[in-house]
C-alpha positions as CSV (number, residue, x, y, z in Angstrom):
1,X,110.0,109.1,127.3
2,X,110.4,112.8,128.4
3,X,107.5,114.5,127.1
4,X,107.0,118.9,126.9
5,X,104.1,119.4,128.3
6,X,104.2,123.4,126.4
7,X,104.8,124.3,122.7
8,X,108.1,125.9,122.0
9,X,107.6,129.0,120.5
10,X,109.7,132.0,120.0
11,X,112.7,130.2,121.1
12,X,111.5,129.3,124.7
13,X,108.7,126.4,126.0
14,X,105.7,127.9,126.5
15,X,102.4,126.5,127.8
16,X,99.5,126.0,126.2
17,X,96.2,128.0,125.8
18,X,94.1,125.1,126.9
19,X,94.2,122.2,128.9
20,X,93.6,119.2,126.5
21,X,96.5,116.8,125.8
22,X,97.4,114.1,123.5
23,X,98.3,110.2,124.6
24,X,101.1,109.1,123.0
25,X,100.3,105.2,122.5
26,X,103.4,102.7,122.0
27,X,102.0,100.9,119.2
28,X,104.1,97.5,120.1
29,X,102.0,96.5,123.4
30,X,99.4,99.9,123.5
31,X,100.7,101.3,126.1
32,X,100.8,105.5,127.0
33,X,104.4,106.6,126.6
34,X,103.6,110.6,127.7
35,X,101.4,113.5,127.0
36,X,102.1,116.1,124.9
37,X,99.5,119.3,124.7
38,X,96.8,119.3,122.1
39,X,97.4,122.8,120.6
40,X,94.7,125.1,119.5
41,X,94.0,128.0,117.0
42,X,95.5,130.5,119.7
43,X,98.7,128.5,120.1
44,X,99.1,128.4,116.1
45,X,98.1,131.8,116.2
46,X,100.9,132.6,118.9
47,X,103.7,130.6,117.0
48,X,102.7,132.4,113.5
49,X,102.8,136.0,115.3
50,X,106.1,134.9,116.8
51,X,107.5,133.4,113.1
52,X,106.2,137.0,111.1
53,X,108.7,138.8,113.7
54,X,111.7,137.1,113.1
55,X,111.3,136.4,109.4
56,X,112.9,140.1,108.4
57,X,116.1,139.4,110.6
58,X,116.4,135.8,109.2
59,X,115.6,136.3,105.5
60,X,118.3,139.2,105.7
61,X,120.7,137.0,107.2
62,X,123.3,135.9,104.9
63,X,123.0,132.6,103.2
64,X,126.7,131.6,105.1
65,X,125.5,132.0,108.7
66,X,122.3,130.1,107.3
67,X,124.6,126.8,106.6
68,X,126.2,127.5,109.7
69,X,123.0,126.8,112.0
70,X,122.1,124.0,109.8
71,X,125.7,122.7,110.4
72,X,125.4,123.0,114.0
73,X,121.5,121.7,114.4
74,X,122.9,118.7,112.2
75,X,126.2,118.2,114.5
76,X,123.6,118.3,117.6
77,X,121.1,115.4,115.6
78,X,124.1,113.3,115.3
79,X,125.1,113.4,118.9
80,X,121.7,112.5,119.8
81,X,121.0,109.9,117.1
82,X,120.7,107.0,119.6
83,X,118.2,108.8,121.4
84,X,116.2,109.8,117.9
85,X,116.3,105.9,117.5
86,X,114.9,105.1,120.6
87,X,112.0,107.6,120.7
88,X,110.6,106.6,117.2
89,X,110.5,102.9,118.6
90,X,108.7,103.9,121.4
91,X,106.4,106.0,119.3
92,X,106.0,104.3,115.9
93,X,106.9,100.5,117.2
94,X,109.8,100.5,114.5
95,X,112.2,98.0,115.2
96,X,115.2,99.8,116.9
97,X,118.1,98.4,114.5
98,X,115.6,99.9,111.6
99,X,115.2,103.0,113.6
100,X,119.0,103.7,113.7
101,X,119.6,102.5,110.0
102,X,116.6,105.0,108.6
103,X,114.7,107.1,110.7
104,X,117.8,108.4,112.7
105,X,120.4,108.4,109.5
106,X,118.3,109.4,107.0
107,X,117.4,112.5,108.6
108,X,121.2,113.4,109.6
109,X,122.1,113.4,105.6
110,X,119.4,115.3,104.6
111,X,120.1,118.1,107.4
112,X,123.8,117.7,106.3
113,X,122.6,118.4,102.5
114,X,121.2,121.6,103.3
115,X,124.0,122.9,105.6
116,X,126.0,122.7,102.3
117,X,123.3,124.0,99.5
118,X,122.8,126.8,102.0
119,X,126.4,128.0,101.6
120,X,126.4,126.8,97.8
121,X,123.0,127.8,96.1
122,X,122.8,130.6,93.7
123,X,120.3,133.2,95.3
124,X,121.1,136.0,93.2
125,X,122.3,135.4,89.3
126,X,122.9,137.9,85.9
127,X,120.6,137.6,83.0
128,X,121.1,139.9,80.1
129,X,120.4,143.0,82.0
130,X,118.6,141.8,84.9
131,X,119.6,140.7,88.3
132,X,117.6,137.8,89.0
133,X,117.1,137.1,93.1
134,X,115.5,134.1,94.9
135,X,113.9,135.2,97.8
136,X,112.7,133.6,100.4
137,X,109.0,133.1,100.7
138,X,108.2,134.1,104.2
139,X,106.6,132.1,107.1
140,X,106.4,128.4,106.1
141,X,103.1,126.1,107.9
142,X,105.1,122.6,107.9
143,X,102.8,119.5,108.3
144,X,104.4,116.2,108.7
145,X,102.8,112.4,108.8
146,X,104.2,110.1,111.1
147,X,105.1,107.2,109.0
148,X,108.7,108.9,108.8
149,X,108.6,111.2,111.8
150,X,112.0,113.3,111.8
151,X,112.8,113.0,107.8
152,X,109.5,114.5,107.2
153,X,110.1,117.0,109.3
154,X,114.2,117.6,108.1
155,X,112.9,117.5,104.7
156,X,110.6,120.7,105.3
157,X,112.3,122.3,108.0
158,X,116.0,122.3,106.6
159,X,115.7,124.0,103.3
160,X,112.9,125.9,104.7
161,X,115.6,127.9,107.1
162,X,118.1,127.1,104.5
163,X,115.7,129.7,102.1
164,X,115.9,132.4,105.1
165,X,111.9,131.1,106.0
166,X,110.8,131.1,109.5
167,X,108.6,128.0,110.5
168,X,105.9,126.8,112.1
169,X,105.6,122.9,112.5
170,X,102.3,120.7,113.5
171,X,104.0,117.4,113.7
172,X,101.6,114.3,113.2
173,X,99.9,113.7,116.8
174,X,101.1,109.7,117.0
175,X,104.8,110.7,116.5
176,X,105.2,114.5,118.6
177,X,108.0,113.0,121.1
178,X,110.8,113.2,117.9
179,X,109.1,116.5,117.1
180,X,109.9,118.0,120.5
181,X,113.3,116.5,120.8
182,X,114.3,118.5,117.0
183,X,112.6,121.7,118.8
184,X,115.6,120.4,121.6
185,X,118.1,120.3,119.0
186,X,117.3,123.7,117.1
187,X,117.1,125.8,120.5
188,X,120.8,124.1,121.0
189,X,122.2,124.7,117.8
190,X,121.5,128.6,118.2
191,X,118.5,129.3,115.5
192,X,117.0,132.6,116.7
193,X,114.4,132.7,118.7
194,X,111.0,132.4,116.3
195,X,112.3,131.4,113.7
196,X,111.6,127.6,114.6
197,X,108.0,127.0,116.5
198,X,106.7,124.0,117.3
199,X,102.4,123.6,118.2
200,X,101.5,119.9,119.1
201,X,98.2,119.3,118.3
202,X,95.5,117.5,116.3
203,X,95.1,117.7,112.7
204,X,91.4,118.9,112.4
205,X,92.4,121.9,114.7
206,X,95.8,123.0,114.8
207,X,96.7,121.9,111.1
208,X,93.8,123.3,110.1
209,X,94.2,126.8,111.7
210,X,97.7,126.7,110.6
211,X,96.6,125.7,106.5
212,X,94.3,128.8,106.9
213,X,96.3,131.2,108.9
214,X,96.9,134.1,106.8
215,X,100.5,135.1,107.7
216,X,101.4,131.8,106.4
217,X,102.6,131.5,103.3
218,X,103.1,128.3,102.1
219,X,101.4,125.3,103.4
220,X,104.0,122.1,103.6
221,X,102.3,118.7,103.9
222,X,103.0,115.7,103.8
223,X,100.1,112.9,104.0
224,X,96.9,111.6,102.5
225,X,95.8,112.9,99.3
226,X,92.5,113.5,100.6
227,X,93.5,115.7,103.3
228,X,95.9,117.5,100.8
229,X,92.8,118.2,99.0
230,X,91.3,120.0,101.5
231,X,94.4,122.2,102.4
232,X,94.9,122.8,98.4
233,X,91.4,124.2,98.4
234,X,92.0,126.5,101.6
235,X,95.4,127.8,100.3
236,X,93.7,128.4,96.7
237,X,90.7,130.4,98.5
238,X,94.1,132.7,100.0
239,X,96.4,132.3,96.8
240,X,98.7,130.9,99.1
241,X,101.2,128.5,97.8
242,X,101.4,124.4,98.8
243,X,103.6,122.0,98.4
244,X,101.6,118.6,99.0
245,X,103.5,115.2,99.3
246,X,100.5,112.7,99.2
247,X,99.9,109.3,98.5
248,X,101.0,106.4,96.2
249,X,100.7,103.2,94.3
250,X,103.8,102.4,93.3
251,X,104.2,99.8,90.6
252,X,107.7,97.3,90.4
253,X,107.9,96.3,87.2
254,X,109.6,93.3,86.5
255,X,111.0,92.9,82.9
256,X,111.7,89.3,81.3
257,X,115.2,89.7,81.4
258,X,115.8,90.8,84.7
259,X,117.4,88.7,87.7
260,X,114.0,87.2,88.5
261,X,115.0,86.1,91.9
262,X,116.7,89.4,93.0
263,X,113.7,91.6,92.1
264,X,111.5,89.6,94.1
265,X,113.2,89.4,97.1
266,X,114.2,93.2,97.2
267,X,110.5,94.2,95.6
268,X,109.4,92.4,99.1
269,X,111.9,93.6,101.6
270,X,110.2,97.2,100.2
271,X,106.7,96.8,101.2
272,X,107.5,95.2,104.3
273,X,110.1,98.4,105.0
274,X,108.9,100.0,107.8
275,X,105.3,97.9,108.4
276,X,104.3,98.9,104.6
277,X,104.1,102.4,106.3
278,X,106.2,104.5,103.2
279,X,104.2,106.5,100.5
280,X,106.5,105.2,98.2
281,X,106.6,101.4,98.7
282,X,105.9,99.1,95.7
283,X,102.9,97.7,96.5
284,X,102.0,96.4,93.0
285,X,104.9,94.2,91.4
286,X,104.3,93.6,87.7
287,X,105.3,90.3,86.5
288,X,105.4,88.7,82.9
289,X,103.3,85.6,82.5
290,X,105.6,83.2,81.8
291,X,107.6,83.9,85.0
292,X,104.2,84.9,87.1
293,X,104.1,81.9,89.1
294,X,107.7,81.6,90.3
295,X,107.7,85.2,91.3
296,X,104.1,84.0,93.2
297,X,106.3,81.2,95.2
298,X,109.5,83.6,96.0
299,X,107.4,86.6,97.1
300,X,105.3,83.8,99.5
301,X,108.8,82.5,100.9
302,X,109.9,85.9,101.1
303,X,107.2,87.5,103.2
304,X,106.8,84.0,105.3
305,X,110.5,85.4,106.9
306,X,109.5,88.0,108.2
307,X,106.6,87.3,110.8
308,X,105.6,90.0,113.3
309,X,109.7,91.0,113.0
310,X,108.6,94.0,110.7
311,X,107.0,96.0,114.3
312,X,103.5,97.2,114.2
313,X,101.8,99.6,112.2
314,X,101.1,103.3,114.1
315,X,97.8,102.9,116.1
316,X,94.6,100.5,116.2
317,X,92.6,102.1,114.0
318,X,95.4,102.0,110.8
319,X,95.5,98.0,112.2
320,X,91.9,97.5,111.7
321,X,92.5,99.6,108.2
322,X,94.9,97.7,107.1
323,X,93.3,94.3,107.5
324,X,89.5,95.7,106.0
325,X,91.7,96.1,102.8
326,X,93.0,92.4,103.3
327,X,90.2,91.1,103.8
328,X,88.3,93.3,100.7
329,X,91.0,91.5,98.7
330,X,90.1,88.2,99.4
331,X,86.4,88.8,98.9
332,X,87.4,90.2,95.3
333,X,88.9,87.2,94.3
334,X,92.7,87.9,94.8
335,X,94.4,84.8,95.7
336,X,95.9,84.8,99.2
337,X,99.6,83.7,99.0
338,X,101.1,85.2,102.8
339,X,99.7,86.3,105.6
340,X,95.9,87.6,106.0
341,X,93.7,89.6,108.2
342,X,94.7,87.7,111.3
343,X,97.1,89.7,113.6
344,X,100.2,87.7,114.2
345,X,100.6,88.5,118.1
346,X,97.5,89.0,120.7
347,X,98.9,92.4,121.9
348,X,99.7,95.2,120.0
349,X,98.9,97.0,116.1
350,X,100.5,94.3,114.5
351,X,99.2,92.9,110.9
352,X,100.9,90.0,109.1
353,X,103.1,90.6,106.3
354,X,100.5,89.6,103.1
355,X,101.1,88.5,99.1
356,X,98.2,88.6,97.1
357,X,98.5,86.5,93.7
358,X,95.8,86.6,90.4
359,X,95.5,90.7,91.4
360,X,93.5,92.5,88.3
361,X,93.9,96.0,87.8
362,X,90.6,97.1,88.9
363,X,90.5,95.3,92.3
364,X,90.8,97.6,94.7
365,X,94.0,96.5,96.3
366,X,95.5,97.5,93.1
367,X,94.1,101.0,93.2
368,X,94.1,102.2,96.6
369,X,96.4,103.2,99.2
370,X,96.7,100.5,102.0
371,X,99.7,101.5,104.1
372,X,100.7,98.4,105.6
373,X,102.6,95.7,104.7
374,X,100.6,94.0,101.5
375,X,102.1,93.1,98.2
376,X,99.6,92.8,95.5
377,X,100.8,90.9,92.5
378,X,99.8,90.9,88.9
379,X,100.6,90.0,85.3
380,X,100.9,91.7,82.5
381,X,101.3,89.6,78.5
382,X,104.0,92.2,76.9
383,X,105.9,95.5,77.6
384,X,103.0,97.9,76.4
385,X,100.2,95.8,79.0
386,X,102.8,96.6,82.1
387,X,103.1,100.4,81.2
388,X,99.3,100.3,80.5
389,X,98.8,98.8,84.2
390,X,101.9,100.9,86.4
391,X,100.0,104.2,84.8
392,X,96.8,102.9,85.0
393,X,96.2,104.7,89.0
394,X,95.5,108.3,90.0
395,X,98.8,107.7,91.7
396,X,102.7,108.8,90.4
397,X,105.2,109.3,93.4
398,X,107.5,106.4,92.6
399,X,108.5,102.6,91.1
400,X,110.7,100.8,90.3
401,X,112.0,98.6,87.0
402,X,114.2,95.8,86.6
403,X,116.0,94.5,83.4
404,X,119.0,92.7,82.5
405,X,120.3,95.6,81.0
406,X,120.1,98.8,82.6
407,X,119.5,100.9,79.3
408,X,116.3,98.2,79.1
409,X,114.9,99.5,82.6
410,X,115.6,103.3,81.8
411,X,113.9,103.3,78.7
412,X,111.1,101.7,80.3
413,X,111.4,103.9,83.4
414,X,111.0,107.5,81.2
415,X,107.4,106.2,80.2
416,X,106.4,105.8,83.7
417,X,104.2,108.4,84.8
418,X,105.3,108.8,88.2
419,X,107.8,111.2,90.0
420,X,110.8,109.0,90.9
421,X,112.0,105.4,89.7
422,X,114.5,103.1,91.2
423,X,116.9,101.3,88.3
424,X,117.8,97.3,89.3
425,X,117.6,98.8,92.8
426,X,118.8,102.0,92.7
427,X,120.0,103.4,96.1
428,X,118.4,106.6,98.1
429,X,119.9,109.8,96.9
430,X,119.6,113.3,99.7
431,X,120.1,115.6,96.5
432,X,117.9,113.8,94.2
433,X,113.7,115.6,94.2
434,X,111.2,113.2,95.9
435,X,107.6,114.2,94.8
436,X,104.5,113.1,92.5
437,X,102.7,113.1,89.5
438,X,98.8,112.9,89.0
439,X,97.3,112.9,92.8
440,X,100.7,112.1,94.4
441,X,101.6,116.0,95.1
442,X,102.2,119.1,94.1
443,X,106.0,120.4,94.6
444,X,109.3,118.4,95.3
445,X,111.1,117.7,98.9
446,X,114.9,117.2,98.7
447,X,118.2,118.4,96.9
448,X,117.8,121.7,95.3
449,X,114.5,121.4,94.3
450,X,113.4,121.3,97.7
451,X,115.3,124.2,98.4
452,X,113.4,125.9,95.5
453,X,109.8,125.4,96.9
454,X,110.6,128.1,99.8
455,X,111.9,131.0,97.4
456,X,110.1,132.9,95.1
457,X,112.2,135.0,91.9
458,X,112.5,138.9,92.0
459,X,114.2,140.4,88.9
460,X,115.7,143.8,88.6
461,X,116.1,145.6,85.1
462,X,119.0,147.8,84.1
């Protein structure tokens, strides 16, 4: 993998203040890929200075040239989507086919999205006798996880520019190799200089001098809800606005009358997505219990298929993570059904896909966020006991219901106190908001909405 060994800031590579660097592991067999510098509070300092400068030019650039450099960095994504592919497998394990499916498409339509919002939104609109303006916000600190390396940062990057905001991203330290190849692809698709900067670095130190830089002006994360505490508490001290994308417990719930069989086997196929690594998976399925035990026996087949075929999870330490909750749900008394703390292969930061059966509400499987691939299943006696349980978390980014009739599932769905729900399966929409309720987030990434977070409203009175 080719590997920076500066930060690109102000439209060139520049090198670092210090000398420290960052290993970049290959999760599948542990192995250092490349080195990318561990940036500082004087590099984040740097990149900010360099973003404040070319924010005047950029906000007063018209919204048309806007799409047009988000048309052109998404033409340059797409001719190098085989080598996006190839660097998140060698950084997050993923399989490559999965790669290429999600974390290289995915990415592409969302860019595409806001190439066509940027030309289409209303900035400026008449109400009674006011002119009413969106405006963009200023310099944007983006801060992206690295469970979904280039979405995350596409999703906070794209609309940011597509708002006239000038950027600085600390990209997750596992995943900085995708990072440096979208710094490649801005440079080539003829952003301005500093209106795009990129600091490597570590989250303790560079996120955190970027959270608290004060030339920033909104703080875009995307990660733990503990950490997004902490930046929401250093943004409040600056009245600086956040937008916080954090984590979640997703519940599937499983009405009577739904294809019993279907919603298994796809409920399944989503924790296992992407090692159980996705903020949004449905870790919980909610069953009826008169249909508990078959969905017990189809979720155990189901997860027996996949093996160690799912990749690794991101490093050692989320392995070892990732099985303590395992194992803390055996000595609760959740009934193992798949899988279990044992790794499936001797090398690498692999963790067995896992079922657990006779899961209560309080165990704390069913409460907290594991991130890997384990499916936690419990019952519930009528409709009111399976709303009481999906709400029943500090958690609301997402869930899913399934019903014989769709009208069933939505009315079920609008009680749900969480930010998005999937219908019978519903497919992934670009235009559609992604973000939480409760301790999920703050703010929403995608479509319009996300556009919205990056502008703030300006009226004029006649």
């Amino acid at each position: 993998m080719k590997a920076h060994d500066g930060m690109y800031i102000d439209g060139e590579w520049r090198p670092a203040a210090g000398r420290d660097t960052i290993e970049v592991v290959n999760p599948v067999d542990e192995q250092v890929i490349g080195r990318v510098p561990a940036g500082s509070a004087e590099d984040v300092d740097t990149a900010v200075r360099a973003a404040r400068a070319a924010l005047p030019a950029w906000a007063a650039t018209a919204p048309a040239e806007r799409a047009a450099r988000l048309a052109a960095l998404r033409d340059v994504l797409v001719a190098r989507k085989d080598e996006i592919a190839e660097t998140v497998t060698a950084e997050l394990g993923s399989p490559l086919k999965f790669s290429e499916n999600v974390h290289a498409a995915v990415p592409l339509a969302v860019a595409g999205s806001y190439a066509e919002l940027a030309a289409t939104y209303a900035f400026e609109e008449q109400v009674g006798n006011s002119i009413v303006r969106q405006e963009p916000i200023g310099v944007v600190g983006a801060i992206t996880p690295w469970n979904y390396p280039l979405h995350q940062i596409v999703a906070k990057v794209a609309p940011a520019l597509a708002a006239g905001c000038t950027v600085v991203l600390k990209p997750a330290e596992d995943t900085p190799l995708v990072a440096q190849l979208f710094a490649e692809a801005v440079h080539e698709a003829g952003v301005p200089a500093g209106v795009f900067n990129l600091v490597t670095g570590l989250g303790p130190v560079a996120g955190q001098a970027l959270a608290e830089h004060p030339d920033v002006d909104l703080v875009s994360f995307t990660g733990s809800t503990a950490v997004g505490r902490q930046i929401g508490a250093t943004a409040g001290a600056a009245i600086k606005k956040v937008a916080l994308e954090l984590g979640g417990k997703s519940a599937n719930v499983i009405l009577p009358s739904a294809d019993l069989a279907k919603a298994v086997n796809v409920g399944v196929a989503n924790v296992m997505s992407n090692s159980g690594q996705t903020c949004s998976a449905w870790t919980r399925m909610l069953v009826h219990r008169e249909q508990y035990e078959e969905a017990v026996e189809l979720a155990a087949t189901a997860a027996a298929k996949y093996g160690d075929r799912i990749g690794p999870v991101v490093n050692a330490k989320q392995q070892a993570r990732v099985r303590g909750y395992i194992e803390k749900g055996v000595a609760e008394g959740a009934r193992l059904v798949a899988g279990g703390p044992e790794s499936p292969r001797e090398q690498g930061c692999f963790v067995s896909p896992t079922v657990f059966a006779d899961v209560t509400p309080d165990m704390t499987i069913a409460q907290e966020e594991i991130f890997g691939p384990v499916l936690s299943i419990l019952r519930y006696e009528d409709e009111e006991d399976a709303l009481r349980i999906a709400n029943g978390t500090v958690y609301g980014l997402a869930g899913a219901v399934w019903a014989g009739e769709e009208a069933e599932a939505v009315a079920f769905a609008r009680r749900m106190d969480t930010g998005q729900v999937d219908i019978n399966g519903g497919r992934f929409n670009p235009l559609a908001p992604f973000g939480g309720y409760k301790q999920s987030g703050v703010g929403r990434e995608l479509g319009s909405h996300g556009l919205a977070e990056y502008l703030q409203t300006k009226s004029l009175q006649f």
